[in-house]
VEXTORMI-246116 format. One record per residue: residue number from 1; z, x, y of N, C-alpha, C in turn. Coordinates in Angstrom, 3 decimals. Each point is the difference from the previous one (the first is absolute). Example, Ala and Ser with C-alpha at 12.3 -4.5 7.8 and 13.67 -1.06 7.14 Angstrom:
VEXTORMI-246116
<atom 1 <7.800 13.190 -5.690> <0.000 -0.890 1.190> <0.000 0.900 1.200>>
<atom 2 <-0.720 -0.350 1.050> <0.060 0.820 1.190> <0.730 -0.770 1.090>>
This chain:
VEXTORMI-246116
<atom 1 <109.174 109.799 104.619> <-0.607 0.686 -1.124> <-0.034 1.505 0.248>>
<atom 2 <0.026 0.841 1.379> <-0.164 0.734 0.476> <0.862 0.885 -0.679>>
<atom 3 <1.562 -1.127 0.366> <1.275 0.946 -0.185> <0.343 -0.250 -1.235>>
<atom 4 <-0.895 -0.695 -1.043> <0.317 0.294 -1.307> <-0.709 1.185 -0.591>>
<atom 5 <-1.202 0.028 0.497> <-0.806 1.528 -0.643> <0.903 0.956 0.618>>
<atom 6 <0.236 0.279 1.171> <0.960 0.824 0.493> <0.904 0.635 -0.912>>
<atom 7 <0.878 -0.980 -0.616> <1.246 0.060 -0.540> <-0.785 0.470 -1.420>>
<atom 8 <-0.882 -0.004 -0.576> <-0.393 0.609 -1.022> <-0.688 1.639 0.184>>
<atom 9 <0.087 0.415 1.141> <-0.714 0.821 0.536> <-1.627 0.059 0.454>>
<atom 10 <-0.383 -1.037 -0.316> <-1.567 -0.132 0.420> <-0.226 -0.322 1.458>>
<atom 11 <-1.338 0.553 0.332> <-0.547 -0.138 1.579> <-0.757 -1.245 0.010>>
<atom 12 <0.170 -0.591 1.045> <-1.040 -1.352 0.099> <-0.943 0.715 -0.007>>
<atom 13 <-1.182 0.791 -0.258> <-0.891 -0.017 -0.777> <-0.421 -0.387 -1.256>>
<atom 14 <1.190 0.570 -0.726> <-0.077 -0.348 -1.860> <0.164 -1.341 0.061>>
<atom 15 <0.775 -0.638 0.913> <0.168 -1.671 -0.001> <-0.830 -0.274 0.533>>
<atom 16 <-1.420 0.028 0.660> <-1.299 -0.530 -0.004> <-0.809 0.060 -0.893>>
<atom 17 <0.421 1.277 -0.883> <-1.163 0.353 -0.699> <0.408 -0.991 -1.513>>
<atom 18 <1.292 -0.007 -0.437> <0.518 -0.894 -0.615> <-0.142 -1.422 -0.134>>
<atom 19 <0.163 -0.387 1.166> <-0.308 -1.623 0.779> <-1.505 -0.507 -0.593>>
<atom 20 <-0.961 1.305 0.539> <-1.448 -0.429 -0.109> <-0.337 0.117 -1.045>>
<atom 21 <0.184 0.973 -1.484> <0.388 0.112 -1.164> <0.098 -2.246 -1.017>>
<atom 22 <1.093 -0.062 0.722> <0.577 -0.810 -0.332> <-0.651 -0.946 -0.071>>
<atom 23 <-0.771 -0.442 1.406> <-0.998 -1.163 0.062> <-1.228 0.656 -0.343>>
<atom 24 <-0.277 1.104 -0.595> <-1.714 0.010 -0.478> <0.604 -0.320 -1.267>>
<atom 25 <0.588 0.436 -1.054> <0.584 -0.482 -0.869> <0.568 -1.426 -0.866>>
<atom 26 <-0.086 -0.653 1.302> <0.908 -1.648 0.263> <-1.378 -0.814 0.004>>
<atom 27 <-0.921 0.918 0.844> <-1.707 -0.981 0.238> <-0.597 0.710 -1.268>>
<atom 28 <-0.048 0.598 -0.533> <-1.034 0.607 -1.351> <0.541 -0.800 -0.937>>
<atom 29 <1.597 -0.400 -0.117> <0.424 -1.190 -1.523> <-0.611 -1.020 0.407>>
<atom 30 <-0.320 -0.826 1.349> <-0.349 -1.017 0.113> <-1.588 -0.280 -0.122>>
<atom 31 <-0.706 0.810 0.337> <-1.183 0.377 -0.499> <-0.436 -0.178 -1.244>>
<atom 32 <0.749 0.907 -0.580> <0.372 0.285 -1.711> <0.206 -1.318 -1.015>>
<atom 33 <-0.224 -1.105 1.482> <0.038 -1.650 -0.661> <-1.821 -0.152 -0.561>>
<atom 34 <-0.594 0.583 1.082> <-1.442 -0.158 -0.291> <-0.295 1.489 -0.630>>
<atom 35 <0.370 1.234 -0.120> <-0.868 0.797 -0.502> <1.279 0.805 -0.979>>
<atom 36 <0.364 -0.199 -1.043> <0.887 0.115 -0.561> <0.360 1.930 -0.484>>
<atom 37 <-1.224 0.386 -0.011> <0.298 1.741 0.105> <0.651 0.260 0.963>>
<atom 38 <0.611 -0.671 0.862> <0.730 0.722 1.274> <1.513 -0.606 -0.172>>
<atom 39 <0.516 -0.632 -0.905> <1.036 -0.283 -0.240> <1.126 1.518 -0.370>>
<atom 40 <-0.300 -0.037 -1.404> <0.440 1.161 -0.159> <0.464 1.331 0.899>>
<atom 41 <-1.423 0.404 0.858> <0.590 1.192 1.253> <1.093 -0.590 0.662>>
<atom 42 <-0.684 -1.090 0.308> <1.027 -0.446 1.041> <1.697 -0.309 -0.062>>
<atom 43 <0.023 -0.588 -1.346> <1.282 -0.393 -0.360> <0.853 1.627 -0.325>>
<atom 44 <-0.741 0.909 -0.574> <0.631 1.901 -0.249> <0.298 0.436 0.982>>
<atom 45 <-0.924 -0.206 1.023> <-0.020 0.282 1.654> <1.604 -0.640 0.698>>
<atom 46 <-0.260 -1.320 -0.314> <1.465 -0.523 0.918> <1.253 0.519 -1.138>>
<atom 47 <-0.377 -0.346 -1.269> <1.253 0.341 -1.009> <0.278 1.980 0.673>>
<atom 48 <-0.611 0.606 0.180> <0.687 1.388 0.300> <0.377 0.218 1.552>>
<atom 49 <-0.514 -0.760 1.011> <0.966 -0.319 1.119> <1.270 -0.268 -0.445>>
<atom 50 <0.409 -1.135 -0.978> <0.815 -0.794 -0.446> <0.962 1.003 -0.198>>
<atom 51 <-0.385 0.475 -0.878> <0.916 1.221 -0.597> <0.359 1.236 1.361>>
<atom 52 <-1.017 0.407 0.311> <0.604 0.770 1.235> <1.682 -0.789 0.954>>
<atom 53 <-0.745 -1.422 -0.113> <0.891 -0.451 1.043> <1.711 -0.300 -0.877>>
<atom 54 <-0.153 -0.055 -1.095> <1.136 -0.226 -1.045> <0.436 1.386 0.002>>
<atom 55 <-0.170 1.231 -0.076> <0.229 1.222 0.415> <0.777 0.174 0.995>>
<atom 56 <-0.326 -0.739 1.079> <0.427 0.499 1.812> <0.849 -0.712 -0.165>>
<atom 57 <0.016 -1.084 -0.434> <1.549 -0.818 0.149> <0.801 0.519 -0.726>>
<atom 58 <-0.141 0.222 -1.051> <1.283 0.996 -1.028> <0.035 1.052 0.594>>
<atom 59 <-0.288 0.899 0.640> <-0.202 0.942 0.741> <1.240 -0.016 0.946>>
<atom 60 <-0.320 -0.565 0.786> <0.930 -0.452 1.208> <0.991 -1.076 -0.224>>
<atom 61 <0.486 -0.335 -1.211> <0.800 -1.351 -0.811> <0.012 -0.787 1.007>>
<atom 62 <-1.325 -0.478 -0.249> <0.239 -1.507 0.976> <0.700 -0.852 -0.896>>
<atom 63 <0.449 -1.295 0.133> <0.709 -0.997 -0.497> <-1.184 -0.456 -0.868>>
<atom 64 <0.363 -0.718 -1.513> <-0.849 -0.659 -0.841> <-0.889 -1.309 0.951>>
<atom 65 <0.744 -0.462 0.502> <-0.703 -0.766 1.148> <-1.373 0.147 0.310>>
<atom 66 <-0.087 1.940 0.536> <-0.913 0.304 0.499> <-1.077 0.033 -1.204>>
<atom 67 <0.610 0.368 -0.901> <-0.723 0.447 -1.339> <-0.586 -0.363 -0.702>>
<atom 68 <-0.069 -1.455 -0.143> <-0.133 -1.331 -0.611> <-1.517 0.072 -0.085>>
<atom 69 <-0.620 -0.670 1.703> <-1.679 -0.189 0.122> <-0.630 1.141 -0.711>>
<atom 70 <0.736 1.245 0.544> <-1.450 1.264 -0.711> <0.136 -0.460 -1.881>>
<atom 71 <1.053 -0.095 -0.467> <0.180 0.236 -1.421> <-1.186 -1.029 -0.228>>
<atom 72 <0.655 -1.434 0.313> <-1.409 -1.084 -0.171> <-1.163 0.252 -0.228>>
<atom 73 <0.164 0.494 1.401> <-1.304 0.068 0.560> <-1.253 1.123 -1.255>>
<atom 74 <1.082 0.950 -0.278> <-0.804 1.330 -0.648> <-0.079 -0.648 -1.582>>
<atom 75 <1.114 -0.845 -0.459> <-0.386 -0.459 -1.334> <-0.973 -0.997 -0.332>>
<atom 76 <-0.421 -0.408 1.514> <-0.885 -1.079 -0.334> <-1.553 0.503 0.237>>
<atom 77 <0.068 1.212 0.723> <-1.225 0.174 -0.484> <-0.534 1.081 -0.868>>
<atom 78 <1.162 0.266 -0.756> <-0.299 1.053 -1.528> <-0.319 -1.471 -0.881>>
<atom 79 <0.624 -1.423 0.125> <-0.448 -0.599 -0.800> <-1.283 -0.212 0.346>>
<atom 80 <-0.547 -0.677 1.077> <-1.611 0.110 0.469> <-0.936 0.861 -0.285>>
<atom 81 <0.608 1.111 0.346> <-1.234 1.426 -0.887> <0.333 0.130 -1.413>>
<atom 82 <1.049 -0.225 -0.466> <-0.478 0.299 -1.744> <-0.494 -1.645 -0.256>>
<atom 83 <-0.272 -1.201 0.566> <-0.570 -1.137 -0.936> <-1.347 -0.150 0.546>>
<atom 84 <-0.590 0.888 1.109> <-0.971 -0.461 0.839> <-1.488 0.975 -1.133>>
């Protein structure tokens, strides 16, 4: 993972800070089962990682391969925050 932030130009810092991002984000939707105001942040929160990370790969033309999970990933939770 190291030498993929690398290759985008990022320091394993931003890839911790990213990482941890990711799972407060990942634990606030699941939460968001019992307290439903926290859906929304949470799902805008990971949806604009999402997009950052759909950025870096076009960026650096990774293969659609690579490209695939973020797209998913970011459309599924613009659908979550606009129905939540």
């Amino acid at each position: 993972m190291q030498e993929e932030f690398a290759v985008y130009g990022l320091s394993s810092s931003v890839m911790y800070v990213i990482g941890a991002l990711k799972i407060l984000f990942a634990t606030l939707l699941l939460i968001g089962l019992f307290y439903t105001q926290l859906v929304r942040p949470a799902a805008l929160g990971l949806a604009i990682l999402m997009l950052g990370a759909v950025t870096m790969h076009i960026k650096v033309k990774d293969p659609i391969e690579k490209l695939i999970p973020a797209v998913t990933l970011l459309l599924l939770c613009i659908f979550v925050a606009y129905f939540s």
